[in-house]
C-alpha positions in Angstrom: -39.8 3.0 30.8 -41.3 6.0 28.5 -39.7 6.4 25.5 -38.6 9.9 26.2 -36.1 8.6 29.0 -34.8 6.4 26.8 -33.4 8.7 24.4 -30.6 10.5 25.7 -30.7 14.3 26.4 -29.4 16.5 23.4 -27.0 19.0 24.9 -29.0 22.4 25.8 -29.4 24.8 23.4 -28.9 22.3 20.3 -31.9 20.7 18.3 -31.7 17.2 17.4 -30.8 18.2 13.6 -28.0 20.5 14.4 -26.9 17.2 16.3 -27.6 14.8 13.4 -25.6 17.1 11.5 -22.5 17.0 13.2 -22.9 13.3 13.2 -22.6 13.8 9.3 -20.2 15.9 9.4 -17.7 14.0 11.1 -18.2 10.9 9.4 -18.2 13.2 6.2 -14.9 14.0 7.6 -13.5 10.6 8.7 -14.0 9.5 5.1 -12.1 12.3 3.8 -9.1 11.2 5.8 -9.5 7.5 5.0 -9.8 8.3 1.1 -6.9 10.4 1.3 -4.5 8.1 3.2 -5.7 5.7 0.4 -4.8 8.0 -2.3 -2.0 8.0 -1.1 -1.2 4.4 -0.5 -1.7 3.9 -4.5 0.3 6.9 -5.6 3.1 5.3 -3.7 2.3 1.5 -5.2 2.0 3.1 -8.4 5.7 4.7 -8.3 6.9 1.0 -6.9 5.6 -0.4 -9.9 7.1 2.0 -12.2 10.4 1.2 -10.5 9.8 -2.3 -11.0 9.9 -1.9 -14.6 12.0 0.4 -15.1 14.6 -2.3 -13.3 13.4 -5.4 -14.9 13.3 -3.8 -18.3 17.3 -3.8 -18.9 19.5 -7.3 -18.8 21.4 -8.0 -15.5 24.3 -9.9 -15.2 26.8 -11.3 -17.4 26.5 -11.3 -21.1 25.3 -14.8 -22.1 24.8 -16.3 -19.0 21.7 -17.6 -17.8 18.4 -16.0 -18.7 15.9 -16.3 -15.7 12.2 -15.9 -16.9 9.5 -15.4 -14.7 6.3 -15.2 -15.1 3.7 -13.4 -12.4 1.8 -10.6 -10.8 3.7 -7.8 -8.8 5.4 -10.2 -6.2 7.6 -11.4 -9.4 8.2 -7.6 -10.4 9.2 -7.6 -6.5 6.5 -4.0 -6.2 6.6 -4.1 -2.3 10.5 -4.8 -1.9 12.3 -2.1 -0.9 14.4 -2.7 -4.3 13.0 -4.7 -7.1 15.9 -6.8 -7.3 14.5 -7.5 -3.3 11.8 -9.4 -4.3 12.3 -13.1 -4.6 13.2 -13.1 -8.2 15.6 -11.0 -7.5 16.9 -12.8 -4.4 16.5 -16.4 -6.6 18.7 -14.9 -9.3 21.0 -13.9 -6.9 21.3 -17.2 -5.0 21.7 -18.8 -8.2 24.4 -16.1 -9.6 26.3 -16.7 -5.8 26.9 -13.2 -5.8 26.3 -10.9 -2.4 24.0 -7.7 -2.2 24.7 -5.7 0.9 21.5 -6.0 3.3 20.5 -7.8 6.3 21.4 -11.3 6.1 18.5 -14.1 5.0 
């Protein structure tokens, strides 16, 4: 088979460069979107985080009970919960403390 009928047509009246270039500029544009959903993805992990500590930074619960450390990256902070106090050492403290937060039942 020639080579020239192994190449498909390009449409008529359009060069192969103004088709290369839409080719570019729809991946151009594809990336744009992709960065900017990701953008946003880490503005909104970035305000979790901030939430996080914001929570974790004042005592909770009674005044010389018992002091839960822990230690960890940003499943301890519970960053992803819907609430800090959602992530599991928030749910551990509770469990321990026997006291109810109002959510779906685990």
């Amino acid at each position: 088979m020639p080579l020239s009928r192994a190449v498909p047509p390009v449409a008529s009246g359009s060069s192969p460069r103004r088709h290369r270039h839409r080719v570019v500029a729809s991946i151009s544009l594809l990336a744009l979107v992709v960065s900017s959903v990701w953008v946003g993805r880490l503005a909104a992990e970035h305000a979790g985080v901030g939430r996080a500590r914001a929570y974790w930074s004042v005592p909770h619960g009674a005044t010389g009970g018992l002091m839960y450390v822990a230690s960890g990256d940003s499943a301890a902070q519970g960053v992803g919960a819907s609430r800090p106090q959602r992530g599991y050492v928030g749910l551990l403290a509770r469990d321990r403390s026997g006291a109810r937060q109002p959510g779906p039942a685990t």
